[in-house]
C-alpha positions as CSV (number, residue, x, y, z in Angstrom):
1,X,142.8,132.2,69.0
2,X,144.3,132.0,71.9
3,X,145.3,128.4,74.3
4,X,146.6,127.2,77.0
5,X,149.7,124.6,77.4
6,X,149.1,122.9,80.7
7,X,152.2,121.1,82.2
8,X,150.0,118.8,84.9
9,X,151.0,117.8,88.1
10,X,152.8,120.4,89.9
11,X,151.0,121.0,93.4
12,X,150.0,124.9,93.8
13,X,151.4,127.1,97.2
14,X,150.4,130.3,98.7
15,X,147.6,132.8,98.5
16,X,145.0,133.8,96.3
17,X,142.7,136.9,96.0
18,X,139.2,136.6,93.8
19,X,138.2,139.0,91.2
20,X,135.2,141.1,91.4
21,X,132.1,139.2,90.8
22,X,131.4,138.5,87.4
23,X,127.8,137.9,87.5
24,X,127.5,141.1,90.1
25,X,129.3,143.5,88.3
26,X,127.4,143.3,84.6
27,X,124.2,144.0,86.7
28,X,126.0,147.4,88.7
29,X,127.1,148.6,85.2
30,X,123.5,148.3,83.6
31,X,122.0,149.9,86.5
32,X,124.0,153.5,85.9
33,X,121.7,154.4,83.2
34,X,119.5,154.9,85.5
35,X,120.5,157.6,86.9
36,X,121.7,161.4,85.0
37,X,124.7,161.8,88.1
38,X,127.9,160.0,88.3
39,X,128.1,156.7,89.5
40,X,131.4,155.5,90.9
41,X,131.9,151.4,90.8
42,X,135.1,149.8,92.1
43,X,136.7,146.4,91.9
44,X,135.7,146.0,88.4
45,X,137.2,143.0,87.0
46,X,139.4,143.1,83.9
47,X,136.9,140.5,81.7
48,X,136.1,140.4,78.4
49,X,132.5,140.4,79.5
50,X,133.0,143.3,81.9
51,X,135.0,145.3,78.5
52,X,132.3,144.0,76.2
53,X,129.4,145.5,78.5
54,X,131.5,149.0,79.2
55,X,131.5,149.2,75.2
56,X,128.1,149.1,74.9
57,X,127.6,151.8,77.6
58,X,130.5,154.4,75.7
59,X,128.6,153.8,72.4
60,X,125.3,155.3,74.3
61,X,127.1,158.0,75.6
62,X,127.9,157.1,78.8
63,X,131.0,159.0,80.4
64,X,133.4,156.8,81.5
65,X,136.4,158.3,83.4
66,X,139.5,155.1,84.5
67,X,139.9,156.6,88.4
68,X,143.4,153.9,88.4
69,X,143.1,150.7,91.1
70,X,140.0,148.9,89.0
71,X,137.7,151.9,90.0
72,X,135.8,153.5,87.4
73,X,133.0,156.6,87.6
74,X,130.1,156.9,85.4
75,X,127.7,159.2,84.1
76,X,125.0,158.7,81.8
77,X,123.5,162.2,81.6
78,X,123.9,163.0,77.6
79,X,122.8,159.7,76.1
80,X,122.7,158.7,72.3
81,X,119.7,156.1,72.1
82,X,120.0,156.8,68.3
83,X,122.9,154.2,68.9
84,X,120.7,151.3,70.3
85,X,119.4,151.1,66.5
86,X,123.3,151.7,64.8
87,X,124.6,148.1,63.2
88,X,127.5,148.6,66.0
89,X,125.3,147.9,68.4
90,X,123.4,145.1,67.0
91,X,126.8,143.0,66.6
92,X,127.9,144.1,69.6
93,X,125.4,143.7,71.9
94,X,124.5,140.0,70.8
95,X,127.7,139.1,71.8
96,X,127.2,139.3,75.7
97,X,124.0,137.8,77.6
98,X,124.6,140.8,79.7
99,X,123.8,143.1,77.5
100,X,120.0,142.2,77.5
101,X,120.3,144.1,81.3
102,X,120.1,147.1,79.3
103,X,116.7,146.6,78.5
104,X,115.1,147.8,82.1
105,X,117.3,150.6,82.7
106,X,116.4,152.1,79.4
107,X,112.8,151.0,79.6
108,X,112.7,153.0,82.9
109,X,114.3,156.0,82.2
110,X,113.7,156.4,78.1
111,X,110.7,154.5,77.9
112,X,112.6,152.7,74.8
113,X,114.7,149.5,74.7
114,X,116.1,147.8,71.9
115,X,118.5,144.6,71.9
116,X,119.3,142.1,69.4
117,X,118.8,138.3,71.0
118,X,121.5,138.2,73.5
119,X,124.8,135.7,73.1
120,X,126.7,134.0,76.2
121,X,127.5,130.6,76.8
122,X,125.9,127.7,75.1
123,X,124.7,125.8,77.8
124,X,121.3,125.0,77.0
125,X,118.4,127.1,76.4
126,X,118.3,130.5,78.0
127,X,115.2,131.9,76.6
128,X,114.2,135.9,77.7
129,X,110.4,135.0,77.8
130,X,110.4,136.1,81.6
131,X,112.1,139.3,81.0
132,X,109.6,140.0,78.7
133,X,106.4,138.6,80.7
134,X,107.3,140.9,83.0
135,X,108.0,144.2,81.4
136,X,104.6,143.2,79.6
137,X,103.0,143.5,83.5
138,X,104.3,146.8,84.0
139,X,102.7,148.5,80.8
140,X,105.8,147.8,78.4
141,X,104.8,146.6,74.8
142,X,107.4,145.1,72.4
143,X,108.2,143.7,69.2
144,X,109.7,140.5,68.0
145,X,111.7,141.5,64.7
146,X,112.4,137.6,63.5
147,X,114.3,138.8,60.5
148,X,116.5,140.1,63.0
149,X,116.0,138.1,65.6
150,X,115.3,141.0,68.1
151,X,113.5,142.8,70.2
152,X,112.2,146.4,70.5
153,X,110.1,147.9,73.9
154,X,108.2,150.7,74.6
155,X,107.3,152.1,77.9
156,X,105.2,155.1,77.7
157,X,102.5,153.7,79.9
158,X,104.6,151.8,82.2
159,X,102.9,151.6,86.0
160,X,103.3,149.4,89.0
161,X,101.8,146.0,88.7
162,X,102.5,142.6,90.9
163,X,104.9,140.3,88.7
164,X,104.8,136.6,89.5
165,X,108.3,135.6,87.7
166,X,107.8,132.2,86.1
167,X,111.2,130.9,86.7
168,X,113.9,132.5,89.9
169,X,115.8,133.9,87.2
170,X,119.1,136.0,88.7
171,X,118.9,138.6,85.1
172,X,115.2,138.2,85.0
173,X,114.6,139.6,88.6
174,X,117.5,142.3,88.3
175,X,115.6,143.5,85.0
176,X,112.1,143.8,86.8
177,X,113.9,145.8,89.4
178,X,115.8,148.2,87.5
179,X,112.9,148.8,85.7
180,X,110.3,149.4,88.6
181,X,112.5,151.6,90.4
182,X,111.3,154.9,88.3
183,X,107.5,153.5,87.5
184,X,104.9,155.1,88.9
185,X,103.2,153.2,91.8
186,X,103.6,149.9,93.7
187,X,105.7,147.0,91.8
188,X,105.2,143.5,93.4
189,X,107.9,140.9,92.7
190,X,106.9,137.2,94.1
191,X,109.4,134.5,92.9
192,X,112.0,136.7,92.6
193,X,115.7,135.2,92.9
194,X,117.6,136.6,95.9
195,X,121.2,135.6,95.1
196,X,123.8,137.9,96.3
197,X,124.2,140.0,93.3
198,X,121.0,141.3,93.4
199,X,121.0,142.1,97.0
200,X,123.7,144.1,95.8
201,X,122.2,145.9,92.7
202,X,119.2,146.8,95.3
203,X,121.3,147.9,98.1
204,X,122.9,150.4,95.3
205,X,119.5,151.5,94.3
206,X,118.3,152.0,97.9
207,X,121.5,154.4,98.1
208,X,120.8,156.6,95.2
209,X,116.7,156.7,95.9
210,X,115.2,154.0,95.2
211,X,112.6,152.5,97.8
212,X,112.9,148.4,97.8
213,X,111.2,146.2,100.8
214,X,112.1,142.7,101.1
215,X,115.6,142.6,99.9
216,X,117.2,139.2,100.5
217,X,113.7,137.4,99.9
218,X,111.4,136.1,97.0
219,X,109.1,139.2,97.8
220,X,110.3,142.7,96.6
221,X,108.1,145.5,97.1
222,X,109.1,148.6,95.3
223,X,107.4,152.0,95.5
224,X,108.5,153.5,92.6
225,X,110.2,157.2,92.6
226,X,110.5,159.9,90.1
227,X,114.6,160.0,89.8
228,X,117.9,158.5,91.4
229,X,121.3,159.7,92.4
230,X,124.8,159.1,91.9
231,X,126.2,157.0,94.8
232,X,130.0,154.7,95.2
233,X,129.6,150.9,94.8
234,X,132.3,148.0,95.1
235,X,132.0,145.0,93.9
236,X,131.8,141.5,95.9
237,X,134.4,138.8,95.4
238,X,133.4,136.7,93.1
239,X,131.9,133.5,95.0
240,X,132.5,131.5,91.6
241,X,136.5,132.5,91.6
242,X,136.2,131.3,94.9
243,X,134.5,128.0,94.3
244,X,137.1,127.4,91.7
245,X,140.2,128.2,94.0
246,X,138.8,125.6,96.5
247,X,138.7,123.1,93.6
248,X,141.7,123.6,91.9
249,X,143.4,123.2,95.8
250,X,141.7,119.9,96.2
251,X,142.4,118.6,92.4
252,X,146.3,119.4,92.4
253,X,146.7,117.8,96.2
254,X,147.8,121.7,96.9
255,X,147.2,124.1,100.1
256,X,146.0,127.0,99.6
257,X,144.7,130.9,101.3
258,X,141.9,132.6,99.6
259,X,141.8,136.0,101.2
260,X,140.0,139.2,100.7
261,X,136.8,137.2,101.1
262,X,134.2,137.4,103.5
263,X,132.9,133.8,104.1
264,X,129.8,134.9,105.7
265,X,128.6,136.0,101.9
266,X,129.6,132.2,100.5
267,X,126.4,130.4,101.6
268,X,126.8,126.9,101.3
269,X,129.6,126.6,98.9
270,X,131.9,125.6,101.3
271,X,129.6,123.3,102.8
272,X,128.9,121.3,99.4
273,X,132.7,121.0,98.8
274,X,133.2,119.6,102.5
275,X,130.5,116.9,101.5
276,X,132.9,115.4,98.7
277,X,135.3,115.7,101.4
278,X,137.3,119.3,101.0
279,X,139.1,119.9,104.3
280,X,139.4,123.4,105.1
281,X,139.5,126.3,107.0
282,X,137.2,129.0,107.7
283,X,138.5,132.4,108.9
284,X,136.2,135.8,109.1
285,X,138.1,137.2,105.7
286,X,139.7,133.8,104.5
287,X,139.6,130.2,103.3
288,X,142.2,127.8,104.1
289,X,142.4,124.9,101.5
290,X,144.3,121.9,102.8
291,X,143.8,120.2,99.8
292,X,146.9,118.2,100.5
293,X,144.7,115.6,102.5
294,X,142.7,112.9,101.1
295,X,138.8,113.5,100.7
296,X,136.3,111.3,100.6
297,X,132.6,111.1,99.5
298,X,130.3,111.9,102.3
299,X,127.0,109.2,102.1
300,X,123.3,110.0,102.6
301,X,122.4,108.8,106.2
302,X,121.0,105.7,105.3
303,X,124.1,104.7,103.3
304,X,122.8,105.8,99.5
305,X,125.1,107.4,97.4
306,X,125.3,111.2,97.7
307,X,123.8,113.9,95.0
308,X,124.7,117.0,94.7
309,X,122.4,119.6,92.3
310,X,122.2,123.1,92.1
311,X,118.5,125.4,93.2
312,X,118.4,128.7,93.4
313,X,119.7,131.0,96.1
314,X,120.3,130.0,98.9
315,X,121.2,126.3,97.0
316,X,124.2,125.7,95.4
317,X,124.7,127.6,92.6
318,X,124.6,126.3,89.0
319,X,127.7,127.9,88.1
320,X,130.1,125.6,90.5
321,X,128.3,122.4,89.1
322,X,131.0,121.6,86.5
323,X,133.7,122.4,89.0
324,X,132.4,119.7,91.4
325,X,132.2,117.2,89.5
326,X,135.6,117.6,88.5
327,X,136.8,117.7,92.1
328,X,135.2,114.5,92.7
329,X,137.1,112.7,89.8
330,X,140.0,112.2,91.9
331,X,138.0,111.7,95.3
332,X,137.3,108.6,97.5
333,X,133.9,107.1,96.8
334,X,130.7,108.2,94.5
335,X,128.4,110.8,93.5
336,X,125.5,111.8,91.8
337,X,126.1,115.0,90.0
338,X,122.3,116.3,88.7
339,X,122.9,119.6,86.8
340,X,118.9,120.4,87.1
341,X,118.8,124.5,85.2
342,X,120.9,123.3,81.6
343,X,120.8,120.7,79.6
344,X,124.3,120.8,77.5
345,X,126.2,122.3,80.5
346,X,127.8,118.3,81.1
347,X,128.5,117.7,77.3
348,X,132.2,118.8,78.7
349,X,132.4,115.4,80.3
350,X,133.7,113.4,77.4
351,X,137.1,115.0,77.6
352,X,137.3,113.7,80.9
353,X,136.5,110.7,80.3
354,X,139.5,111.1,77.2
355,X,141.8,111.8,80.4
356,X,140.9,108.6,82.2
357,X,137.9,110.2,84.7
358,X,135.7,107.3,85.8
359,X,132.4,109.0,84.3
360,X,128.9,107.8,83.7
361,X,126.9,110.6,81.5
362,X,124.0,109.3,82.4
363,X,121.4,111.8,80.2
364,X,121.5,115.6,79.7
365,X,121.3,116.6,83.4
366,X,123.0,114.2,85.0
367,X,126.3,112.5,85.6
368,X,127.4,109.7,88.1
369,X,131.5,110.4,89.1
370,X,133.6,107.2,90.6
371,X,136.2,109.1,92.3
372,X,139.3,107.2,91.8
373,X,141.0,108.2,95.2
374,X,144.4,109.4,93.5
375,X,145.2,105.9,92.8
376,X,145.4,106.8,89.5
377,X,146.3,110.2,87.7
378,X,144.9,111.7,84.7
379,X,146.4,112.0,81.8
380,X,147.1,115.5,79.6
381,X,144.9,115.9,75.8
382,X,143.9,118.5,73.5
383,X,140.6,119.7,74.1
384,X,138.7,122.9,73.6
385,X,136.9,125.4,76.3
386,X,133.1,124.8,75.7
387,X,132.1,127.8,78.0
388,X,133.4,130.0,80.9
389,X,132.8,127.3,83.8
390,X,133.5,124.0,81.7
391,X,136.8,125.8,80.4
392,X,137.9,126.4,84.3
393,X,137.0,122.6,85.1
394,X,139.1,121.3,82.3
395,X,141.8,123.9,83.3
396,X,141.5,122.6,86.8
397,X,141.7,118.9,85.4
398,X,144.9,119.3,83.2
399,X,146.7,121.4,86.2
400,X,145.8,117.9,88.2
401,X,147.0,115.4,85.2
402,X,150.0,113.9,84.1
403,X,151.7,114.9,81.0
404,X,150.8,117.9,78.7
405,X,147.3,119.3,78.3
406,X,146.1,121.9,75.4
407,X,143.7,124.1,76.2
408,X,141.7,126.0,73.2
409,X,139.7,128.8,72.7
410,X,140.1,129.8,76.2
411,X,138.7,133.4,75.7
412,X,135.7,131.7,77.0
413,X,137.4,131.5,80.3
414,X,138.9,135.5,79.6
415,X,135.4,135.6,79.5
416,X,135.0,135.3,82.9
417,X,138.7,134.5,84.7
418,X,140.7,137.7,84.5
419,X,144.2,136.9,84.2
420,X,143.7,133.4,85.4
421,X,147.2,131.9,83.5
422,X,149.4,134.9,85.0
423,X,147.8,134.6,88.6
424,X,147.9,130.6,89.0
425,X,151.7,131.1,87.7
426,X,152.2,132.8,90.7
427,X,151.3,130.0,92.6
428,X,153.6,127.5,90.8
429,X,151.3,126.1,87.8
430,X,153.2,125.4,84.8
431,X,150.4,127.2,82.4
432,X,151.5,128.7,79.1
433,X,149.6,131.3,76.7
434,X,150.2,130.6,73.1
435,X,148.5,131.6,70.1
436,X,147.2,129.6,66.6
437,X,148.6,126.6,67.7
C-alpha cells in the first residue's frame, strides 16, 4: 500500500486549482441511468471514488466514451441489470458509499434496485434507514438479505407521495429526487438537504425534463414526468479541496491563490476560517491566502471561548471539521471544536497530540484545541490515514512540522484528493510517494 514521506516545514508558493467536487460528481454519475440518451459530464475528477463508481456503471452497460480534458459522455440505453445480482458487483459496489445512489435511478427507471450495504469512510455510523423510509413512501418495497447484508427494491407501484426525511441527509435527498423524477404524480420532499451538490444534480434534471420547485430550499416539489433527455453538465470545484487549500496556507505560514473558483458558491467556509483568524482575500473567481500572517482565535462577544460545529447547508460543512481543528493547532488562543453528525470522525486526534498539538479529546464529538501560536512547531511520526478528510489533516499537519512524517494507507486520501502529492510538489512541499514501506 501505498505512503507518503513528508519532509515538514517548507512554506508553500503560488497557485492552486480545485478538483471537481467529489461529493457532486458521484451524485451527476448515478443520475445518467436515468435517462436512455447521452449524457455528457465534464471536470470529472481523477479519484478512486469517481473510478470505483464509473466501474459500477460499465458493468451495467453503460457507454462510456473518454472525450480527452476530464470530460466524459454517457449513455445508459442497453443496460444489463442481470449484473446488479453478478458477485462482481456485490464486491464492488460495497466498496464505495456512493454506490448506494444507484438505488433511485434504477428504482425509477427499472423499477428494480439491488445493492449490497455500502462501504466509505469509517466515521461513525452512516446507516441507509432514510433512503429506505423514503423509497418505502413512494410505493417501493424491499428486502433486507442479512446473510448478505443487502438490500433488494422493487418499484412497480411507485407513485408520488410527501416524504418528510428524518435526518438532512445530502445522499438521502439526492436518492428521493432521482427517484421521483419519473413517478407518477406529485412527490413532496420537506427536510430535504439543500447543499450545493444537489442544487446541482436538480438543475441537471431540470435540463433534461425533469420538473423540480424549490431548489435551493428544504421543500422540493417534483411533478413527476414520463422520461428525460440527454443534456452537458460540469462539475463544481470542490468546496472541500478548497477548504483544505486555505488550511494547508495557514498551517505551513505559506501564501497562497486558489483560482478557478467562484467564491459566491463557498458559503461560509471562508467565514469560519476568518473566525480562527485566516487572513485572506476574496476575488470574484479567487482566494488569496496570506497565511504568512499570524491568526488568532476570534472570542464570543461576551468573551467565552469560540465553538465552531458543523449543521447542514447553509452551516459549515462536516467535511472541513477535521481540517479546522488542525488549523487551529498552531493558532493564537482557543477553541471548541464540536463535530455534532459522527462520532469516530475525531479519533484522528491522538496523532496529533503524538506531534506535540495541545489537544483535549474531550468525548466522541468534541475536542477543545490550545493553539500554540507558532511558538512551538510540531514534530514529524508515523501514522496512518484513518479516512479521506482525517488523512488530508494529518497531511496538512506533517507539511506544517519539523522533521520527517510517514504517511500510510493514503489511498484513503486518493480516495478523494486526485493527485494531491504531485500538485502540492508544485508548490514546493517536500512530499514523497513510496510503496510497502
Amino acid at each position: 500500500m501505498p505512503s507518503f514521506i513528508v519532509q515538514g516545514g517548507h512554506p508553500l508558493s503560488g497557485s492552486i486549482q480545485p478538483q471537481g467536487a467529489k461529493n457532486e460528481v458521484l451524485q451527476i454519475l448515478s443520475a445518467v441511468l436515468l435517462t436512455a440518451e447521452p449524457v455528457t459530464i465534464h471536470n470529472i475528477p481523477g479519484i478512486i471514488d469517481v473510478n470505483k463508481m464509473m466501474a459500477l456503471l460499465s458493468g451495467l452497460g453503460v457507454k462510456i466514451v473518454d472525450q480527452g480534458n476530464q470530460s466524459f459522455q454517457f449513455q445508459a440505453n442497453d443496460l444489463d441489470l442481470d449484473y446488479l445480482f453478478s458477485p462482481r458487483y456485490f464486491e464492488d459496489a460495497k466498496k464505495i458509499r456512493g454506490s448506494v445512489m444507484l438505488l433511485g435511478p434504477l428504482l425509477s427507471r427499472f423499477k428494480k434496485a439491488y445493492v449490497p450495504k455500502p462501504g466509505g469512510d469509517k466515521i461513525g455510523r452512516r446507516r441507509i434507514d432514510t433512503h429506505l423510509n423514503g423509497f418505502i413512501k413512494l410505493g417501493a418495497t424491499f428486502e433486507y438479505d442479512e446473510k448478505h447484508d443487502s438490500y433488494f427494491l422493487s418499484g412497480t407501484n411507485l407513485k408520488g407521495a410527501y416524504v418528510l426525511m428524518d435526518e438532512i441527509s445530502v445522499t438521502g435527498t439526492a436518492n428521493m429526487i432521482m427517484t421521483a423524477v419519473l413517478t407518477p404524480g406529485r412527490t413532496t420532499i420537506y427536510n430535504a438537504a439543500c447543499e450545493p451538490y444537489v442544487q446541482k444534480l436538480s438543475r441537471m434534471m431540470v435540463r433534461m425534463g425533469a420538473r423540480i420547485s424549490g431548489i435551493g430550499s428544504n421543500l422540493l416539489v417534483i411533478e413527476g414526468v414520463e422520461e428525460l433527455s440527454g443534456t452537458e453538465h460540469t462539475i463544481s470545484p470542490d468546496m472541500i479541496e478548497i477548504g483544505s487549500f486555505i488550511g494547508m496556507a495557514a498551517m505551513t505560514g505559506s501564501d497562497l491563490e486558489i483560482t478557478g473558483i467562484d467564491v459566491n458558491e463557498l458559503g461560509v467556509i471562508p467565514d469560519t476560517f476568518e473566525r480562527i483568524g485566516v487572513q485572506m482575500e476574496s476575488h470574484a473567481d479567487k482566494l488569496v491566502i496570506k497565511g504568512s500572517e499570524p491568526y488568532e482565535i476570534q472570542k464570543f462577544i461576551d468573551g467565552s471561548i469560540l465553538t465552531i460545529y458543523d449543521s447542514p447547508w447553509p452551516g459549515f460543512t462536516p467535511d472541513l471539521m477535521s481540517i479546522i481543528l488542525v488549523v487551529a493547532i498552531q493558532a493564537t488562543g482557543s477553541v471548541l471544536i464540536h463535530q455534532k453528525m459522527f462520532e469516530s470522525r475525531l479519533f484522528f486526534v491522538d496523532k496529533l497530540i503524538d506531534m506535540g498539538a495541545q489537544i483535549i479529546l474531550c468525548d466522541p464529538h468534541r475536542a477543545t484545541v490550545i493553539g500554540m501560536g507558532r511558538k512551538a512547531r510540531l514534530r514529524g511520526i508515523e501514522m496512518s490515514s484513518p479516512d479521506i478528510r482525517a488523512g488530508v489533516a494529518l497531511l496538512i499537519a506533517a507539511l506544517s512540522a519539523e522533521g520527517e512524517s510517514q504517511i500510510h494507507n493514503v489511498q484513503q486520501i486518493d480516495r478523494g484528493y486526485q493527485n494531491i502529492d504531485r500538485r502540492l510538489q508544485a508548490l514546493g512541499a517536500q512530499i514523497e510517494r513510496v510503496d510497502n514501506i
